[in-house]
N, CA, C and O atoms as a CHARMM CRD file, in Angstrom:
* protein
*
  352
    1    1 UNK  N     -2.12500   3.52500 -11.74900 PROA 1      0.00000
    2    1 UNK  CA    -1.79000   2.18200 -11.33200 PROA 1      0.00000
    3    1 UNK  C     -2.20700   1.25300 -12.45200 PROA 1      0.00000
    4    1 UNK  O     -3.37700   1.18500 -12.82800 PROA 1      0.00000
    5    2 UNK  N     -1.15400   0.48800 -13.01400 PROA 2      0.00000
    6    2 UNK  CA    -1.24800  -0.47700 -14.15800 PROA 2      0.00000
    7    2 UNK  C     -1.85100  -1.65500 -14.15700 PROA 2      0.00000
    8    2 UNK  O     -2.56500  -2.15000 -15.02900 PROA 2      0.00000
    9    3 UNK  N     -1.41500  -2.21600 -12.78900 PROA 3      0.00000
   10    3 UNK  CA    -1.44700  -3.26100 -12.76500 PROA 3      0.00000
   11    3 UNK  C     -1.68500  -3.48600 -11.56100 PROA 3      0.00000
   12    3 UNK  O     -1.19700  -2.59600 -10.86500 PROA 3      0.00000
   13    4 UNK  N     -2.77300  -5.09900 -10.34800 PROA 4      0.00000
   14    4 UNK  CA    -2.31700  -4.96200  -8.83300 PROA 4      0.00000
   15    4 UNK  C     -1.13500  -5.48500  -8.49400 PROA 4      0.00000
   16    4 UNK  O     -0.69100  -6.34600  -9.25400 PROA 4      0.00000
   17    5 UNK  N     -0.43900  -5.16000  -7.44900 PROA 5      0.00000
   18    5 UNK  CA     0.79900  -5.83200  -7.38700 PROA 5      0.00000
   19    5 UNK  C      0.63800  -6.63900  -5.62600 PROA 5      0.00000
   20    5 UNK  O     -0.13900  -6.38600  -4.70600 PROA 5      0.00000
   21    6 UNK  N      1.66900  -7.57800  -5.74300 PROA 6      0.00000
   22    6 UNK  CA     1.12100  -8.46500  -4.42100 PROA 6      0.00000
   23    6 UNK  C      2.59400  -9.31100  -3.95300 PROA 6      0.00000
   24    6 UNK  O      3.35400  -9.74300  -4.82000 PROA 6      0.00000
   25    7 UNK  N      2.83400  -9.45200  -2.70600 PROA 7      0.00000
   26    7 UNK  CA     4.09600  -9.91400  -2.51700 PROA 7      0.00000
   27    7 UNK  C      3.90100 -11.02100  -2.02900 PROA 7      0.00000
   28    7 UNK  O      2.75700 -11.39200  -2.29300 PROA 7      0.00000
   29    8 UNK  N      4.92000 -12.33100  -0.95300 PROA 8      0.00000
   30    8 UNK  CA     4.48700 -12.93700  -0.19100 PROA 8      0.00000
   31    8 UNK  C      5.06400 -12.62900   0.95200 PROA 8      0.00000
   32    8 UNK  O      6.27700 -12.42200   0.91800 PROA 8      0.00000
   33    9 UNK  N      4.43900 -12.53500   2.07500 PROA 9      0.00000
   34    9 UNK  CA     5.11500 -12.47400   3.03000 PROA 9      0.00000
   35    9 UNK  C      5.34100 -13.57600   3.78400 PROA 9      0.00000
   36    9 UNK  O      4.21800 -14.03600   3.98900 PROA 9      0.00000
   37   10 UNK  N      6.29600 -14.39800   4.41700 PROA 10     0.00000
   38   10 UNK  CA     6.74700 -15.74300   5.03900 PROA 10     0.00000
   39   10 UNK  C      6.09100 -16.20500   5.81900 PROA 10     0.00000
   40   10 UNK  O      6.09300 -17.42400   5.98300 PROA 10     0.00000
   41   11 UNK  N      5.27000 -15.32200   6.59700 PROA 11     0.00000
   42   11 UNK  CA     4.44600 -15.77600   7.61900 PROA 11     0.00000
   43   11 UNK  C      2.76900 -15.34500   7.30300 PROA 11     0.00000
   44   11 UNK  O      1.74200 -16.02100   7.26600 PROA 11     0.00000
   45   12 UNK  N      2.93600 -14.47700   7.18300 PROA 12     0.00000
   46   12 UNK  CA     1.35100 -14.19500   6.78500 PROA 12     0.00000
   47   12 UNK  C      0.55000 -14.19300   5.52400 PROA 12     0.00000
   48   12 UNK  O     -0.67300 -14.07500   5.44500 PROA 12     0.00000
   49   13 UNK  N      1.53700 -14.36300   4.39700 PROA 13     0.00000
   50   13 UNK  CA     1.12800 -15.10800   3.15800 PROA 13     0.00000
   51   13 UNK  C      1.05200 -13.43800   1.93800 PROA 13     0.00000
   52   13 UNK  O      1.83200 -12.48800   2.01300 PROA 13     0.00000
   53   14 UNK  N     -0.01600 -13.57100   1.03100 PROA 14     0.00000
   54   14 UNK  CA    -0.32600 -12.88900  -0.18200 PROA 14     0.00000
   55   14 UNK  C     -0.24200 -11.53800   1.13500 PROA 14     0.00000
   56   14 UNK  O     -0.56600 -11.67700   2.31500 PROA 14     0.00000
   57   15 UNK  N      0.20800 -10.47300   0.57400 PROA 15     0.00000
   58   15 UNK  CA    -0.14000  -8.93900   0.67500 PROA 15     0.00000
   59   15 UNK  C     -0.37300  -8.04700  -0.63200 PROA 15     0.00000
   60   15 UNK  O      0.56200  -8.05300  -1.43300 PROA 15     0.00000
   61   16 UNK  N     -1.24700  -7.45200  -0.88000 PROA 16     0.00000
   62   16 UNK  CA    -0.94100  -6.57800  -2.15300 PROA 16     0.00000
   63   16 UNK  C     -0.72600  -4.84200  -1.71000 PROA 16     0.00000
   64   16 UNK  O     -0.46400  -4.56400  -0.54000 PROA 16     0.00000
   65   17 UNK  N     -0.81100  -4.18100  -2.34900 PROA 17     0.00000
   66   17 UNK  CA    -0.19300  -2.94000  -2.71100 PROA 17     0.00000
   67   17 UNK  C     -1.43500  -2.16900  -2.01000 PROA 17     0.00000
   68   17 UNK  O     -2.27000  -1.92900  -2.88200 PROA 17     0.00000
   69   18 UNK  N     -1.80000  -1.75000  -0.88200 PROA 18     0.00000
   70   18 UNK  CA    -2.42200  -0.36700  -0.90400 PROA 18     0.00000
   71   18 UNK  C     -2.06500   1.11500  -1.18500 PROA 18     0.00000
   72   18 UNK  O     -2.85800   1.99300  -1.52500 PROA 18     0.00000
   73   19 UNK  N     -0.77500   1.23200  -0.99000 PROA 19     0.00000
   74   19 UNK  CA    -0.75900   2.87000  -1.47800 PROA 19     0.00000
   75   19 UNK  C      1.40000   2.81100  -1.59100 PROA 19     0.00000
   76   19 UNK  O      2.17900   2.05800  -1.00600 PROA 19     0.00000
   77   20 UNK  N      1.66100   3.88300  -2.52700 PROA 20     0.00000
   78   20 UNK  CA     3.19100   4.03400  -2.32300 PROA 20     0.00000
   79   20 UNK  C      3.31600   5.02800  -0.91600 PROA 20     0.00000
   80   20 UNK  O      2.57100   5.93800  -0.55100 PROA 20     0.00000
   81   21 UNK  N      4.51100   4.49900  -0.30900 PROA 21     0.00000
   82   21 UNK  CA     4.72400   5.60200   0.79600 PROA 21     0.00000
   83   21 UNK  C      5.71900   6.39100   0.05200 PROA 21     0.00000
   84   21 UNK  O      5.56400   6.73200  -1.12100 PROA 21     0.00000
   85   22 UNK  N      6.89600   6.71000   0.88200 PROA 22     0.00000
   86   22 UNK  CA     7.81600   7.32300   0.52800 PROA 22     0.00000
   87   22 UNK  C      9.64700   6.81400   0.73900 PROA 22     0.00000
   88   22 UNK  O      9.95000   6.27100   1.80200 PROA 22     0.00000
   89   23 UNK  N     10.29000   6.94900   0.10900 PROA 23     0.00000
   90   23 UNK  CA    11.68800   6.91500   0.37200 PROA 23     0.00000
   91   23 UNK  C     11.80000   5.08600  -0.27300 PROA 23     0.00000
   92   23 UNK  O     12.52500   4.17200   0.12000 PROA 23     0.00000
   93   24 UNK  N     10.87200   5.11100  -1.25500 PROA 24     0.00000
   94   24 UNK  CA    11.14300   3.17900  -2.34400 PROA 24     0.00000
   95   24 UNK  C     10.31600   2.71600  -1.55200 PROA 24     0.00000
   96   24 UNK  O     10.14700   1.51200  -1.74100 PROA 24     0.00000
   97   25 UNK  N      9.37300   3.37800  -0.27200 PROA 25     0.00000
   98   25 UNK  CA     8.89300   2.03600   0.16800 PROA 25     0.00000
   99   25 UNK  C      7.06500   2.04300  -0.23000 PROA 25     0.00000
  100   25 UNK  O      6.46100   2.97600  -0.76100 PROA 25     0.00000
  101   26 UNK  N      6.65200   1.10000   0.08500 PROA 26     0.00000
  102   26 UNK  CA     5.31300   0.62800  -0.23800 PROA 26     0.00000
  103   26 UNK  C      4.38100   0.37300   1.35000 PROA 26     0.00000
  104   26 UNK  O      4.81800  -0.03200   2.42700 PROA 26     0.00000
  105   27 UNK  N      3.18000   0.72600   1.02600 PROA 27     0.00000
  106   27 UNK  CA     2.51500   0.29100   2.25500 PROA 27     0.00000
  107   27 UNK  C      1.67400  -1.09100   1.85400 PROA 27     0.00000
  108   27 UNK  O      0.82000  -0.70900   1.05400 PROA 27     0.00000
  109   28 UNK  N      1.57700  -2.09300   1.99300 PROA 28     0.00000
  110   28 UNK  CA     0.87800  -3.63700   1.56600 PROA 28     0.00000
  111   28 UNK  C      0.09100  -3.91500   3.33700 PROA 28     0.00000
  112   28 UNK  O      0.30000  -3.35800   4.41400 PROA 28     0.00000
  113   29 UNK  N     -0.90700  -5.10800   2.89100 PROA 29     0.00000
  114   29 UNK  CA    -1.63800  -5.09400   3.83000 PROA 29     0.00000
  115   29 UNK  C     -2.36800  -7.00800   3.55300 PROA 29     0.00000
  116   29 UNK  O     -2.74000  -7.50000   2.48700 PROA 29     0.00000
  117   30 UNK  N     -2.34600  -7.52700   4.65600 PROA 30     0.00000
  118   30 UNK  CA    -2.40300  -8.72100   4.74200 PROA 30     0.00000
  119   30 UNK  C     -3.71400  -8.96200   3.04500 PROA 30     0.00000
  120   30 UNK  O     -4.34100  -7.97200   2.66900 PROA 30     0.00000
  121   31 UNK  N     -3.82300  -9.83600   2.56600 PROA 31     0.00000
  122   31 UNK  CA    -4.94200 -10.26800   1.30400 PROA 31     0.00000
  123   31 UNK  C     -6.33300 -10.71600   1.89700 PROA 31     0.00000
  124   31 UNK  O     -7.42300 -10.37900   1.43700 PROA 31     0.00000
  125   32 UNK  N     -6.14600 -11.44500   2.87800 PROA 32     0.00000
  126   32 UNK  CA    -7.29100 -11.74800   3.44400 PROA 32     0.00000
  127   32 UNK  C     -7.96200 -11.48100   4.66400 PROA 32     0.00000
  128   32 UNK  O     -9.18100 -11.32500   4.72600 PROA 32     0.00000
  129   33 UNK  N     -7.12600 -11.41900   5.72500 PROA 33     0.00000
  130   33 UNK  CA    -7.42400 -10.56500   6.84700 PROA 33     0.00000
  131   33 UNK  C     -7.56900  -8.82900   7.02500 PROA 33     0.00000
  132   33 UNK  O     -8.26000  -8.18900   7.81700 PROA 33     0.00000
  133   34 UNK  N     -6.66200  -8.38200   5.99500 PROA 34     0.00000
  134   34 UNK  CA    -6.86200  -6.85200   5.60600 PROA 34     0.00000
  135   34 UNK  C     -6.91200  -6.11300   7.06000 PROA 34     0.00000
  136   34 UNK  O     -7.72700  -5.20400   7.21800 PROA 34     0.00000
  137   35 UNK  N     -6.24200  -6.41200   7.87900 PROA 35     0.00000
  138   35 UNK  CA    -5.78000  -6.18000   9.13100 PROA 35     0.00000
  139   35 UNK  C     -4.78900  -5.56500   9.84900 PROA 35     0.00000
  140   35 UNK  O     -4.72100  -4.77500  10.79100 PROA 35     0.00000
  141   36 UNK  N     -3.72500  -6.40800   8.82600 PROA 36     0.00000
  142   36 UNK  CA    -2.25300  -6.03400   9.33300 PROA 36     0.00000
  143   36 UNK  C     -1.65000  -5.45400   8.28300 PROA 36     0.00000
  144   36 UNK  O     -1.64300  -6.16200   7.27600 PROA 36     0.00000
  145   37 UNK  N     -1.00300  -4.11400   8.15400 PROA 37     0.00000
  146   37 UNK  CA    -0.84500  -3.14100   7.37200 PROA 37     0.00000
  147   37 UNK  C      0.94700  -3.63300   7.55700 PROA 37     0.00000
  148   37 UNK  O      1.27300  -4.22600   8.58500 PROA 37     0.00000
  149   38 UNK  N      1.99400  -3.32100   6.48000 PROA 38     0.00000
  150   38 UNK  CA     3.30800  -3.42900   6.46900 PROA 38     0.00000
  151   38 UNK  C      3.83900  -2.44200   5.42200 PROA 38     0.00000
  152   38 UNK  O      3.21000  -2.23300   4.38500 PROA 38     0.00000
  153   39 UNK  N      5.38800  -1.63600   5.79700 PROA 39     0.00000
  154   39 UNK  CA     5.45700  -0.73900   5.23200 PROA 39     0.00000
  155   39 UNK  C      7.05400  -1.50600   4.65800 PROA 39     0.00000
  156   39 UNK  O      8.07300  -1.56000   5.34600 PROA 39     0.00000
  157   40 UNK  N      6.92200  -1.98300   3.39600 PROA 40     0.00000
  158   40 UNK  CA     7.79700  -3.00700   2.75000 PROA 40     0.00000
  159   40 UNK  C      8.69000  -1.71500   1.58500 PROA 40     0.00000
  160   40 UNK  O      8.45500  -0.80100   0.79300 PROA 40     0.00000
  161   41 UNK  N      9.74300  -2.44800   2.18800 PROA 41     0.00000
  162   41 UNK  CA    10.97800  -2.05300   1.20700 PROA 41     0.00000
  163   41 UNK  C     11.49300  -2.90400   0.45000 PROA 41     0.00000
  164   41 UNK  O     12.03500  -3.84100   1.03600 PROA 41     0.00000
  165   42 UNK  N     11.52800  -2.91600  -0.99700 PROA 42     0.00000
  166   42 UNK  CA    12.28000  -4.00200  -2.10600 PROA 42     0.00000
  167   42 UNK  C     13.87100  -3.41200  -2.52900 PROA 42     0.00000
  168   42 UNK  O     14.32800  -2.42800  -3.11000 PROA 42     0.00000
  169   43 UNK  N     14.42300  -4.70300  -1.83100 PROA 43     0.00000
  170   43 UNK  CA    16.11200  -4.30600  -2.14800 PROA 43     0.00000
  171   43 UNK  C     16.49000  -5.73100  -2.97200 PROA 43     0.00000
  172   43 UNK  O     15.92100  -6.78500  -2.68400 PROA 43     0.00000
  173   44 UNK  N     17.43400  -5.65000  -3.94700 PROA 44     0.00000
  174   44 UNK  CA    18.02300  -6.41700  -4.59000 PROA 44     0.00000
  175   44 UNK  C     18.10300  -8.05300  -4.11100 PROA 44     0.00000
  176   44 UNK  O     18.01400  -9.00200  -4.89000 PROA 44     0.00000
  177   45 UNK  N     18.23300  -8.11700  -3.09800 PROA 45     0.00000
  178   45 UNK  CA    17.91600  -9.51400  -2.31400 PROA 45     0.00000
  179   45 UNK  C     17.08900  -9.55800  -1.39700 PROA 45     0.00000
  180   45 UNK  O     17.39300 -10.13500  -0.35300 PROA 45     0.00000
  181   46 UNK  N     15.51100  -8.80500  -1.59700 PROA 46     0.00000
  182   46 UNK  CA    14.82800  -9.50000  -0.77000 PROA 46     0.00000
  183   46 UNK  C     14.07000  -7.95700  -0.46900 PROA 46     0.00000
  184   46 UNK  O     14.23100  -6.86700  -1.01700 PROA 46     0.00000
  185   47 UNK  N     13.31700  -8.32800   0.48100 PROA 47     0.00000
  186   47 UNK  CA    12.43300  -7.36300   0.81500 PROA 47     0.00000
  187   47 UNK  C     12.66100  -7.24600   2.29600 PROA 47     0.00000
  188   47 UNK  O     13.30000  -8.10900   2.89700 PROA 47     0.00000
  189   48 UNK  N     12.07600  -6.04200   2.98100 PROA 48     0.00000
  190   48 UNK  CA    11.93900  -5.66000   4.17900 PROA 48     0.00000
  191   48 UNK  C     10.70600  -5.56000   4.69600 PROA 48     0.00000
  192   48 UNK  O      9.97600  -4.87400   3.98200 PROA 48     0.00000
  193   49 UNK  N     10.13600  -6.02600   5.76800 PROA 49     0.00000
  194   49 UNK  CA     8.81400  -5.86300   6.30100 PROA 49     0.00000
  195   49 UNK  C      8.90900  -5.09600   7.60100 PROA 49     0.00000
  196   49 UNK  O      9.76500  -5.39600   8.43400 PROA 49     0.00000
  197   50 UNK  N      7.91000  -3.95700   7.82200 PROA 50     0.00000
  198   50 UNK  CA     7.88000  -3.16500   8.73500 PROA 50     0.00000
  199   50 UNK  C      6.32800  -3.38400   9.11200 PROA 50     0.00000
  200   50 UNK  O      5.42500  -2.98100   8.37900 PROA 50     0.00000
  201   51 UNK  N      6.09400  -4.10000  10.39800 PROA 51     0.00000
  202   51 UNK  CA     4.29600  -3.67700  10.89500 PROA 51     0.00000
  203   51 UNK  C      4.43300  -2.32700  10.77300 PROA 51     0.00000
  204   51 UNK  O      5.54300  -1.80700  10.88700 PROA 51     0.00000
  205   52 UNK  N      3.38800  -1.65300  10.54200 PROA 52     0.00000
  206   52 UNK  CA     2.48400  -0.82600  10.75100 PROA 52     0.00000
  207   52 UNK  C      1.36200  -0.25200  11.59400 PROA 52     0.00000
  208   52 UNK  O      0.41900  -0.98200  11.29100 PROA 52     0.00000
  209   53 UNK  N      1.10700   0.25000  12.09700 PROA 53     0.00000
  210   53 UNK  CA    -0.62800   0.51400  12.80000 PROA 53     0.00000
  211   53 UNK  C     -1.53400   1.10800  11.58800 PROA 53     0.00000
  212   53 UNK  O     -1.11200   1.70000  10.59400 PROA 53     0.00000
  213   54 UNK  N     -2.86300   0.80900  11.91100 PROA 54     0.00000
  214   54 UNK  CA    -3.82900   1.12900  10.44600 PROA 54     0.00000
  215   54 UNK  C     -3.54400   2.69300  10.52800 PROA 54     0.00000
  216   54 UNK  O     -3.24700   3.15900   9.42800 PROA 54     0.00000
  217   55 UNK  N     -3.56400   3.61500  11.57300 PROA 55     0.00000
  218   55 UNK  CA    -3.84000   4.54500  11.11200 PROA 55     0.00000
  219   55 UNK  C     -2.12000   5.46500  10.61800 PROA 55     0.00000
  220   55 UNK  O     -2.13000   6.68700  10.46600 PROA 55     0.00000
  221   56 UNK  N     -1.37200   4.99500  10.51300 PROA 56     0.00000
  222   56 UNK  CA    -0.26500   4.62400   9.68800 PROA 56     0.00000
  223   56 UNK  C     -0.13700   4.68300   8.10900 PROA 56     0.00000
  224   56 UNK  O      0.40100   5.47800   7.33900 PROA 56     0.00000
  225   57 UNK  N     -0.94900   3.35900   7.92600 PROA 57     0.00000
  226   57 UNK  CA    -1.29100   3.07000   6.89800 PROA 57     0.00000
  227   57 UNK  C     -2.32000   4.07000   6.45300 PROA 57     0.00000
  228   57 UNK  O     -2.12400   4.54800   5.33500 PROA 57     0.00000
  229   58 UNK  N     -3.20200   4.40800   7.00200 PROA 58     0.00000
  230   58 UNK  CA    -4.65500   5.19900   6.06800 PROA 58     0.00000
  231   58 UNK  C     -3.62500   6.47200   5.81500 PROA 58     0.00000
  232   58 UNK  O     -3.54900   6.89500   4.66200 PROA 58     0.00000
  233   59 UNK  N     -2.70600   7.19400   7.01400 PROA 59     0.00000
  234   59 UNK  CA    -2.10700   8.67000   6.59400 PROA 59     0.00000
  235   59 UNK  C     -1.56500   8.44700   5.48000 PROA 59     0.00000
  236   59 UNK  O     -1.74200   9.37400   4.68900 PROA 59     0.00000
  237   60 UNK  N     -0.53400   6.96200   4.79600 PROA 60     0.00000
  238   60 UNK  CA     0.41200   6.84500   3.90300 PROA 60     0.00000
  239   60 UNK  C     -0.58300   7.15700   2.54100 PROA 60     0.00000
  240   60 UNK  O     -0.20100   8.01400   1.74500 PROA 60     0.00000
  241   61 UNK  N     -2.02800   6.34500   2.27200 PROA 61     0.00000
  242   61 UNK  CA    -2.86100   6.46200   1.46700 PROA 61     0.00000
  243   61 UNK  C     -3.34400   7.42700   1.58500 PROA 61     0.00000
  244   61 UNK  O     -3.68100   7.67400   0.42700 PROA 61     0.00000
  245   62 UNK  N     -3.88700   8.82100   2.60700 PROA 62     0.00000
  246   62 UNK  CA    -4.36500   9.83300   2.13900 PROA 62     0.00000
  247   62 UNK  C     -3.31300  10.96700   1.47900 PROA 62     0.00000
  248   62 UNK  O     -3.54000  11.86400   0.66700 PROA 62     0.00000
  249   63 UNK  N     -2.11200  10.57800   2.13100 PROA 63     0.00000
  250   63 UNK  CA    -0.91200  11.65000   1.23700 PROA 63     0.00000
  251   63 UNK  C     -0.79600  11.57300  -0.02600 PROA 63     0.00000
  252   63 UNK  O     -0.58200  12.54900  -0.74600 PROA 63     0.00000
  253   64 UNK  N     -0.95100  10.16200  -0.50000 PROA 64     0.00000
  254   64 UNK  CA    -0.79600   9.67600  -2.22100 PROA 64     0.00000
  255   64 UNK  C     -2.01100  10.28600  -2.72100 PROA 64     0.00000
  256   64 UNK  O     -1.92400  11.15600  -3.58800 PROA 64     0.00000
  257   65 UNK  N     -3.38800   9.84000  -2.16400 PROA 65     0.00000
  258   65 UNK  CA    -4.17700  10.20100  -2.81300 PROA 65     0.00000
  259   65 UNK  C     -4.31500  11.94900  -3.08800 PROA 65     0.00000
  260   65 UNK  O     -4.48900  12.36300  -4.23400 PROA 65     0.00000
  261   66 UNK  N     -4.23700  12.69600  -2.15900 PROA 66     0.00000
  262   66 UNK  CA    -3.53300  13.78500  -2.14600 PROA 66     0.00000
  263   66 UNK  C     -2.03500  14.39600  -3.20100 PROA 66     0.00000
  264   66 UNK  O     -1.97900  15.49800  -3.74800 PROA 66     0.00000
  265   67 UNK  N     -1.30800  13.66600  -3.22900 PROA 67     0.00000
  266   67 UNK  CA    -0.64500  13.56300  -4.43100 PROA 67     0.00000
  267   67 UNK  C     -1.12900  13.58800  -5.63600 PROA 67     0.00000
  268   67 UNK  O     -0.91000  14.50600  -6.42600 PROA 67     0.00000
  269   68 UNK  N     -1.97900  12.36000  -5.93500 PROA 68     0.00000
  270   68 UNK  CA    -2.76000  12.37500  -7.05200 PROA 68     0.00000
  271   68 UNK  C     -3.77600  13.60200  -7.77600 PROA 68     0.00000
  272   68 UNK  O     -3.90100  13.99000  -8.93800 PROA 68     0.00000
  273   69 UNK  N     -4.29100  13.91400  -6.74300 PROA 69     0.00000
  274   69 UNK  CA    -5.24400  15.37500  -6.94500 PROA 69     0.00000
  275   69 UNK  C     -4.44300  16.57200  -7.42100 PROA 69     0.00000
  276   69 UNK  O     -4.83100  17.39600  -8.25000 PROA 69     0.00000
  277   70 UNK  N     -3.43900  16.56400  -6.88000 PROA 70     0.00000
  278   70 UNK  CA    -2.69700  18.17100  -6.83100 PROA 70     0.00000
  279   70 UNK  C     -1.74500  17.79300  -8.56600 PROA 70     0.00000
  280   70 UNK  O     -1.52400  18.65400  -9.41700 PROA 70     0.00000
  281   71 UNK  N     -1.42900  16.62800  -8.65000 PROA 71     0.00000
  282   71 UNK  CA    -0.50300  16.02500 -10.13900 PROA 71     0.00000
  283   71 UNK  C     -1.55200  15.84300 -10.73500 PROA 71     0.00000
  284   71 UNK  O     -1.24000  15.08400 -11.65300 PROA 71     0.00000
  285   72 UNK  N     -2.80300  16.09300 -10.81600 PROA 72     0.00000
  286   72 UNK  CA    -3.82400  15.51400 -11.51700 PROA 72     0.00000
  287   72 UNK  C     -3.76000  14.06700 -12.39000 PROA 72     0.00000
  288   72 UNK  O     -4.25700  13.86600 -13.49800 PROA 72     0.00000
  289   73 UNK  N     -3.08100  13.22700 -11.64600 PROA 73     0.00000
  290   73 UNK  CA    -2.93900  11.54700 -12.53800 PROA 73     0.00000
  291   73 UNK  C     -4.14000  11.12600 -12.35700 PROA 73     0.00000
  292   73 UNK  O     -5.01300  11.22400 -11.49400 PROA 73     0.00000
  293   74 UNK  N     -3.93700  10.43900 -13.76000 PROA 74     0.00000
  294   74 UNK  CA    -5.66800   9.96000 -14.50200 PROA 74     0.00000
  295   74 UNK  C     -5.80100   8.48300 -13.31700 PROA 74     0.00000
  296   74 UNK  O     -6.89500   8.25500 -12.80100 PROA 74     0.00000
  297   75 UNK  N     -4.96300   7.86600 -13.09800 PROA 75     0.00000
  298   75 UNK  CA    -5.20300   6.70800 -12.30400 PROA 75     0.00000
  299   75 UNK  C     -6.20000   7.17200 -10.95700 PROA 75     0.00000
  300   75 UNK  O     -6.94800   6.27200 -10.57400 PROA 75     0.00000
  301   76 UNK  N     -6.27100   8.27200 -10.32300 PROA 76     0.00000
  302   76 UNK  CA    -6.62300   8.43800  -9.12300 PROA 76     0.00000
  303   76 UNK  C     -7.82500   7.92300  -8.52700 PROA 76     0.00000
  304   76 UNK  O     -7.87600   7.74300  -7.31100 PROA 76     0.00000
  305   77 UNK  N     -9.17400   7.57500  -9.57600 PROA 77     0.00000
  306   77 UNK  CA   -10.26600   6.78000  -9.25300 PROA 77     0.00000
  307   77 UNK  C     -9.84700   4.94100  -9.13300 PROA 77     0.00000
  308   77 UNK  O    -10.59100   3.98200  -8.93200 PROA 77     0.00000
  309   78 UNK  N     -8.41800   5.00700  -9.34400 PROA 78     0.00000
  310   78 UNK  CA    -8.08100   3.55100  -9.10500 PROA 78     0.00000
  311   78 UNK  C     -7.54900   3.34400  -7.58500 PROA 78     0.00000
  312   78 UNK  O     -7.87900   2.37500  -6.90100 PROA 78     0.00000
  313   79 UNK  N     -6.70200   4.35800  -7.15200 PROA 79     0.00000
  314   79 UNK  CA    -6.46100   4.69800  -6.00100 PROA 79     0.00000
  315   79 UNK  C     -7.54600   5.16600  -4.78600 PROA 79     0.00000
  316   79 UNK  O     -7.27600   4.88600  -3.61800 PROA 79     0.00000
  317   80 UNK  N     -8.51300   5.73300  -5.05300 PROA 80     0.00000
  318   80 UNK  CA    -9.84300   6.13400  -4.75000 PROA 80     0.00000
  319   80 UNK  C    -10.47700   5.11300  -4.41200 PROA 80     0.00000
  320   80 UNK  O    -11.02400   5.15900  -3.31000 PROA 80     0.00000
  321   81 UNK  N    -10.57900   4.19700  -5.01500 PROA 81     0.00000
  322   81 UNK  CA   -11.50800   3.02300  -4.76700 PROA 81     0.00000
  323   81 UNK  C    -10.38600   1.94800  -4.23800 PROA 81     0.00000
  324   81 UNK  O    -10.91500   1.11600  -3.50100 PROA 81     0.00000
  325   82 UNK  N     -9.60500   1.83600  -4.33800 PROA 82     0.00000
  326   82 UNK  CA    -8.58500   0.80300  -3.18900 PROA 82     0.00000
  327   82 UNK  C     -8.56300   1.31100  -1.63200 PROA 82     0.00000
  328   82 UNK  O     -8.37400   0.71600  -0.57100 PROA 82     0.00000
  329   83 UNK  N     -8.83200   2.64100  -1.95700 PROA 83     0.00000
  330   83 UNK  CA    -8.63600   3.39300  -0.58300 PROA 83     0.00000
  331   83 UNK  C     -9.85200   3.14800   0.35900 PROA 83     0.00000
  332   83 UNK  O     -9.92200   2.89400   1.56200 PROA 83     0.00000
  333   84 UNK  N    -10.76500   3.31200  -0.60100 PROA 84     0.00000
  334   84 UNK  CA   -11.85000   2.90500   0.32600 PROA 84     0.00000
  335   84 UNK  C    -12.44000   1.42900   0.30600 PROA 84     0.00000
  336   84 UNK  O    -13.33600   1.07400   1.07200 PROA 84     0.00000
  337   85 UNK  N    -11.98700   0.79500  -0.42400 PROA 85     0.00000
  338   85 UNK  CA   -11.90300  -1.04800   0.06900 PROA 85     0.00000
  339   85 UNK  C    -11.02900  -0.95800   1.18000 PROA 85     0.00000
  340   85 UNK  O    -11.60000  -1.60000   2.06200 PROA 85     0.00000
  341   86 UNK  N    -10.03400  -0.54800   1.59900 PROA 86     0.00000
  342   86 UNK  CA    -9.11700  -0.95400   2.53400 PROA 86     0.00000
  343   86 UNK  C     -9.69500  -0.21000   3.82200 PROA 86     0.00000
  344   86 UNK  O    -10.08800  -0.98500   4.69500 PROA 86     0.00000
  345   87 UNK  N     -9.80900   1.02100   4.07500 PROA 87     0.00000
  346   87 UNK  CA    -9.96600   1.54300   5.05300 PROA 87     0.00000
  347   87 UNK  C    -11.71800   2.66400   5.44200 PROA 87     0.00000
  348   87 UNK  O    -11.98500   3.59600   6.20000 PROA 87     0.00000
  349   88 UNK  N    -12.43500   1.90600   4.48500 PROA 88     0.00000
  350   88 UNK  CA   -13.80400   2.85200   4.80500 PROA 88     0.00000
  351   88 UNK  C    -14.75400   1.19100   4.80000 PROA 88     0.00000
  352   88 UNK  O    -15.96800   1.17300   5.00000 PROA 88     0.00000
């Protein structure tokens, strides 16, 4: 992971990036309340927002991180430590 990445959402404001899911989409999670988990799709005009339930969200982040281990990517202590700001 290069860089953090962060969207807006219309109603609930800043979300950033907790973990990639699957099929283009992303799992993001409110910036300040860190509460409400959304499983966002980016299409050419706009984005898609899907609530989530947390434990939703934590499976989407333990599969990646899991990903990471088995691909051995050097980023994974970046993912590691987002993972456990968000959900430990």
């Amino acid at each position: 992971m290069n860089a953090e990445r962060y969207l807006n959402h219309p109603t609930f404001g800043m979300l950033y990036l907790v973990s990639p899911a699957s099929n283009g989409r992303d799992v993001y999670a409110t910036l300040y309340a860190q509460k409400i988990f959304f499983l966002v799709t980016l299409q050419p005009r706009g984005a898609t927002f899907e609530v989530i339930p947390y434990m939703d969200a934590r499976h989407y982040a333990e599969m990646h991180l899991s990903k990471c281990r088995r691909e051995k990517l050097s980023d994974i202590a970046t993912w590691r430590e987002l993972f456990n700001q968000t959900f430990i």
